[in-house]
C-alpha positions in Angstrom: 109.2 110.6 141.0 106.3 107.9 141.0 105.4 106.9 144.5 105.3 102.9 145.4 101.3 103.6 145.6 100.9 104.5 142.5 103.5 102.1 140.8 101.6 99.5 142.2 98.2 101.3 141.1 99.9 101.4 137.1 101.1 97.6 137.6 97.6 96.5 138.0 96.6 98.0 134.6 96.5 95.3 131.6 99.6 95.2 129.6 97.9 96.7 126.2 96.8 99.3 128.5 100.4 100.3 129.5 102.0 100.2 126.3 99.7 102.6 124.9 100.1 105.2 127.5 103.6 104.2 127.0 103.4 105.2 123.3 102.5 108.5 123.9 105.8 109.4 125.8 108.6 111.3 123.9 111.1 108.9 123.3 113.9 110.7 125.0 111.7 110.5 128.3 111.3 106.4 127.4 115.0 105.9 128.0 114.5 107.1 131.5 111.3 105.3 131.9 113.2 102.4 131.4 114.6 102.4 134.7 111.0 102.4 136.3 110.9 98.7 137.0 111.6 95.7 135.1 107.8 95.0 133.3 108.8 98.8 131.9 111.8 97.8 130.7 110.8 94.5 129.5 108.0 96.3 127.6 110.2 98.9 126.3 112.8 97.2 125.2 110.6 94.8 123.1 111.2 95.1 119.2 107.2 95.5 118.7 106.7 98.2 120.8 109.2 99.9 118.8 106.6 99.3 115.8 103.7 100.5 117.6 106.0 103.6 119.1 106.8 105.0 115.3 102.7 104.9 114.5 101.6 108.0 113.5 100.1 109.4 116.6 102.4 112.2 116.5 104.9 113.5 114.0 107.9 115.7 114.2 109.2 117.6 111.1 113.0 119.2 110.9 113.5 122.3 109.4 116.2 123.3 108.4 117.3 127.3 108.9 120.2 129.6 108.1 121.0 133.2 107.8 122.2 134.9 104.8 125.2 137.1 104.5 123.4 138.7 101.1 119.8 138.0 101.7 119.3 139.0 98.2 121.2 135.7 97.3 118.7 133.4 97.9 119.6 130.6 95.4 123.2 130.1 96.9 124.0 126.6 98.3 122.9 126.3 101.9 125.4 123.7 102.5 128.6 126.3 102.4 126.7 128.6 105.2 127.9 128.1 108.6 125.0 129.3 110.2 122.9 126.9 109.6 120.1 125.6 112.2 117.5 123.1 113.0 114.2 123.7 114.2 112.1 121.0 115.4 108.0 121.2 114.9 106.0 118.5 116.8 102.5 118.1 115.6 99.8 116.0 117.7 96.9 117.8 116.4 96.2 121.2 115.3 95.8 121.9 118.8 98.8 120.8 120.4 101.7 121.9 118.7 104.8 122.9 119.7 108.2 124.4 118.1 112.0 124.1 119.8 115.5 124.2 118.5 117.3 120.8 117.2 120.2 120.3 118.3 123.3 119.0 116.1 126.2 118.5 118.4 127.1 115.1 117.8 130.1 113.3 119.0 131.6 112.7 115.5 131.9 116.5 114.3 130.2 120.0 113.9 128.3 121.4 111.5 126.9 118.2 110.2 124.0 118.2 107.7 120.6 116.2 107.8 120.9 114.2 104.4 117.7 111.9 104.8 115.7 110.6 107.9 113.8 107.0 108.9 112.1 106.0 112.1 113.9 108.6 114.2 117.5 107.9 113.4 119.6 110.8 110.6 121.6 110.3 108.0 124.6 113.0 108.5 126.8 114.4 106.4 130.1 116.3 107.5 130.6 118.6 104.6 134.4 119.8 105.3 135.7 115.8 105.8 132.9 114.5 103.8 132.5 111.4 105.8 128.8 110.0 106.4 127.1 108.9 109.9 123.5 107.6 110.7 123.0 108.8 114.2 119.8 108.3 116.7 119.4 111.9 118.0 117.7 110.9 120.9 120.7 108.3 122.2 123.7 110.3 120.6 124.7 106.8 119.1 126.2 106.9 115.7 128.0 104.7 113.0 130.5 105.9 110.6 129.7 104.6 106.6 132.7 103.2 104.8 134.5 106.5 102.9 135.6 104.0 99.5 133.2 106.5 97.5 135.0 109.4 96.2 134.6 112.0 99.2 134.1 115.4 96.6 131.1 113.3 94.7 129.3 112.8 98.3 127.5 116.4 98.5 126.4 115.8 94.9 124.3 112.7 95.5 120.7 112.6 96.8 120.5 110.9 99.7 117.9 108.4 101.6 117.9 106.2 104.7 115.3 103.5 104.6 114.3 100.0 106.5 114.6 97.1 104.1 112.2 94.6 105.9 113.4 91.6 103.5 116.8 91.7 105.4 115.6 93.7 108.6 118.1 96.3 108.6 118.4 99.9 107.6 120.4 101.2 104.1 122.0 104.2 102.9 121.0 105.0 99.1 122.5 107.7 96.8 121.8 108.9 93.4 123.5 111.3 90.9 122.4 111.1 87.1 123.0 107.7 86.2 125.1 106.6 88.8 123.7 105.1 92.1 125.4 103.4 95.0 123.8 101.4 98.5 125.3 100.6 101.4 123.6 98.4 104.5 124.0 98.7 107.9 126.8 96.5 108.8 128.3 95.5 105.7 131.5 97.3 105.2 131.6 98.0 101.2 129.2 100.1 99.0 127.3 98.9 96.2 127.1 100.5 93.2 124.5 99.9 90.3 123.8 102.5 86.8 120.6 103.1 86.1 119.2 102.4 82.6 117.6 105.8 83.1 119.5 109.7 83.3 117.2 111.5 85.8 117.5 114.8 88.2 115.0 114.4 90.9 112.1 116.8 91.8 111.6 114.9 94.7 112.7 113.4 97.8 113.2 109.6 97.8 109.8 107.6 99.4 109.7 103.8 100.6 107.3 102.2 99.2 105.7 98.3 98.1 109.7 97.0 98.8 110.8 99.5 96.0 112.2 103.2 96.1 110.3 106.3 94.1 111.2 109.8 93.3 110.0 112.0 91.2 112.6 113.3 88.1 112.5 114.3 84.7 114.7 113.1 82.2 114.7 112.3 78.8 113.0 115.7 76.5 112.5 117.1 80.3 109.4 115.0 80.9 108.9 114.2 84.6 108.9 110.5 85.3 108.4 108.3 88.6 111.8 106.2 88.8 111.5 103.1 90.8 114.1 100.7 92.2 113.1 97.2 93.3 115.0 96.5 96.5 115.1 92.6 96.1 116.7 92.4 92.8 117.8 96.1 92.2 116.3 96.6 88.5 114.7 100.2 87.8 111.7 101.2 86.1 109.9 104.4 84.7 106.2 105.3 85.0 104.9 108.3 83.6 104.0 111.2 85.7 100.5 113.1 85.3 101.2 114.9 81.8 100.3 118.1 83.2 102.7 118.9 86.0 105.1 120.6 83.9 107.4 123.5 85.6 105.7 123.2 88.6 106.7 122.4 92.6 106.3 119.0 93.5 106.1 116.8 96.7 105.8 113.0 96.4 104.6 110.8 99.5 102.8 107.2 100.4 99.0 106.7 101.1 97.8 103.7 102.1 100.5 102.2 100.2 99.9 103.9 97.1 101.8 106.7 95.7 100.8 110.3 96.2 102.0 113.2 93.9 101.5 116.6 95.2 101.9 119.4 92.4 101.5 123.7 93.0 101.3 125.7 90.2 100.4 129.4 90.0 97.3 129.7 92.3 96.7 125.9 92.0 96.7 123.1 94.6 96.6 119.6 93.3 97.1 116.2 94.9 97.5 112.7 92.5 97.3 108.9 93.9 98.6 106.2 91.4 96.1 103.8 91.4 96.7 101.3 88.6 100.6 101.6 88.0 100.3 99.4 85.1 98.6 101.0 83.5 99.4 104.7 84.2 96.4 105.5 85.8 96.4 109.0 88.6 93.6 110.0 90.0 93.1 113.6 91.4 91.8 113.2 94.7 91.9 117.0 95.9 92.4 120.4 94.2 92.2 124.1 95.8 92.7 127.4 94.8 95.7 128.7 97.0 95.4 132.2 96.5 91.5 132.0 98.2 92.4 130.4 100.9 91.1 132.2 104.4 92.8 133.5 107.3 95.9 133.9 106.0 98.5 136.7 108.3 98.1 140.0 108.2 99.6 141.9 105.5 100.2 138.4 103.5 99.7 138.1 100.1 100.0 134.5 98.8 100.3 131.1 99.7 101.8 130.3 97.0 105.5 128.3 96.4 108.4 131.2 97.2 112.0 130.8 95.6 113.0 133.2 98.0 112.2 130.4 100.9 109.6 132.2 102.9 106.9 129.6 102.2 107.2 125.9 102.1 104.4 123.2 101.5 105.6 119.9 103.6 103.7 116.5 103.2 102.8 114.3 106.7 104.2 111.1 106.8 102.0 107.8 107.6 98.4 110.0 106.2 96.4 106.4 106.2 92.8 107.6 104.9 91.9 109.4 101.8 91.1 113.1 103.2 94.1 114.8 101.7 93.3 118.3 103.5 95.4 116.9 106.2 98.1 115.4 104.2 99.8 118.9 103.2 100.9 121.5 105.6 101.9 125.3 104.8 104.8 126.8 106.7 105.3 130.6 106.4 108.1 132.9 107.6 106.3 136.6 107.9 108.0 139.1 109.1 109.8 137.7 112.3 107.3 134.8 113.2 106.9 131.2 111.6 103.0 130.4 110.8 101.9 126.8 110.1 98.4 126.9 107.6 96.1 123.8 108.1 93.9 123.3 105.1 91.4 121.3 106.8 90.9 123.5 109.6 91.8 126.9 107.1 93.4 127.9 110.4 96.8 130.3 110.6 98.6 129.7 113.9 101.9 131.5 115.0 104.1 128.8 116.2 107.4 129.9 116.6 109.1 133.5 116.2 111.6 133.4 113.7 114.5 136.0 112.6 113.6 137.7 109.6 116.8 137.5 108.5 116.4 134.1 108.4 115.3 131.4 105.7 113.8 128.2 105.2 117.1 126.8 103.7 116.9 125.1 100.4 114.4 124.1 98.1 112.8 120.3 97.9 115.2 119.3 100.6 115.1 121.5 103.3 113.1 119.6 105.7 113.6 116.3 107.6 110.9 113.6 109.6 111.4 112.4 112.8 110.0 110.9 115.7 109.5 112.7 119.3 
């Protein structure tokens, strides 16, 4: 408890000054805070210093975990497990980070699945009823979506939650094929729109420039970006690098601009679209994985593993050009989880980890939120 000293002390302070220490604090320890005294509150509760709270000071990534009956069986779907877990990894600095369990006991059902993520708050899905919810983890709030789309088609779609500043609230879009639907926050029917363009995504869906991006190949199996315009819902194609065939891929925003990350064999490379008109990518950083130093004891590679005991995760909110700290390497070895920082070429052991236990799925096994 803060003595009345001291609150009067921290009153004294200039405002900017007290919302920046402000924006350091978890934001589960902010709803407390809240009851300090009424310039907290007032300051708290303001819609901008929600803005300056979501700035990149800090990130937290979800993974997602389960445990295999037939460990051999790698490449069955994640989704029909029941013992499936979240860990959550908060990263500061390479300095300061910490690992804990997630947990997914929500009021509206168990065993719900992370679909997609925005600014703190999940998109859910309750695989057995098959019913969507966005849900703020840190509150326990949560609103049901309208159920008028076919329940069996909802674990086929790819999901995203994302903040559509034209209208200032939050949407739910899905994809399968050709077939796409939207729903916003409020509203209490779905849209649904076809794309001109058959597509299975590589990629998770990114916000960028008022338009959504992921990564797909379609047509002869070329890889594409596919973009949706938010304000007027027409889709477009721009070609891909030409020579990120059969490889593993991670697309992401810098400064704007969008950021392909491809791994292939031993190699590390990392694209940013800078003329979009005219099909222009730019390789901004390359590495050879398999020399990379420090790695753990007894490890071989760094390189992509089917059998989920390596993923490569891309930071949100990266907003200068030094791409060593844009991707991060996670490795399950034996029973402990290792996170590989290019920039620093440091191993550390963050969390022990069951080795019975995978990274579950493949370009959608991992989650951002906000601490």
């Amino acid at each position: 408890m803060i003595s009345t000293k001291k609150m009067i002390m921290f009153s004294s302070f200039p405002e900017d000054m007290i919302i920046c220490i402000l924006c350091r604090i978890p934001l589960k320890d902010l709803m407390r805070f809240k009851t300090v005294c009424k310039l907290w509150y007032s300051i708290i509760s303001d819609s901008n210093f929600h803005k300056f709270h979501l700035a990149p000071s800090q990130q937290e990534i979800i993974l997602r975990l389960t445990t295999l009956s037939q460990p051999e069986k790698y490449w069955v779907d994640v989704d029909l497990q029941e013992n499936i877990r979240y860990m959550s990894i908060h990263i500061q600095d390479r300095n300061n980070i910490r690992a804990e369990n997630f947990c997914m006991k929500f009021p509206p059902a168990d065993n719900l699945r992370i679909r997609a993520s925005c600014n703190g708050l999940l998109l859910l899905l309750e695989p057995y009823r098959r019913v969507l919810y966005i849900c703020n983890p840190v509150t326990a709030h949560y609103s049901k979506l309208p159920t008028k789309i076919r329940p069996r088609y909802l674990e086929r779609y790819y999901w995203t939650l994302f903040y559509d500043e034209t209208v200032g609230k939050y949407k739910t879009f899905g994809i399968i094929d050709k077939k796409c639907v939207m729903h916003t926050v409020g509203e209490k029917a779905w849209s649904t729109l076809d794309s001109p363009y058959f597509c299975k995504l590589n990629t998770s869906m990114v916000s960028a420039e008022k338009e959504l991006h992921w990564l797909g190949y379609g047509h002869r199996t070329k890889h594409w970006i596919f973009s949706v315009k938010l304000s007027t819902l027409e889709f477009s194609i721009t070609k891909a690098p030409a020579h990120i065939f059969k490889r593993h891929h991670l697309l992401s925003v810098v400064k704007g601009s969008l950021c392909l990350t491809s791994i292939s064999g031993n190699e590390l490379e990392i694209f940013v679209l800078e003329d979009r008109a005219n099909c222009i990518w730019t390789k901004y950083y390359s590495t050879d994985l398999q020399s990379l130093p420090n790695r753990p004891t007894s490890f071989t590679s760094f390189l992509y593993s089917p059998k989920r005991n390596i993923h490569h995760i891309n930071m949100r909110d990266i907003n200068c050009y030094d791409f060593s700290e844009l991707l991060k390497i996670f490795v399950h070895h034996e029973d402990k989880l290792f996170l590989y920082d290019l920039k620093s070429k440091e191993c550390m052991e963050i969390a022990p980890l069951s080795q019975q236990e995978v990274l579950a799925g493949y370009h959608f096994n991992y989650f951002y939120s906000r601490s």
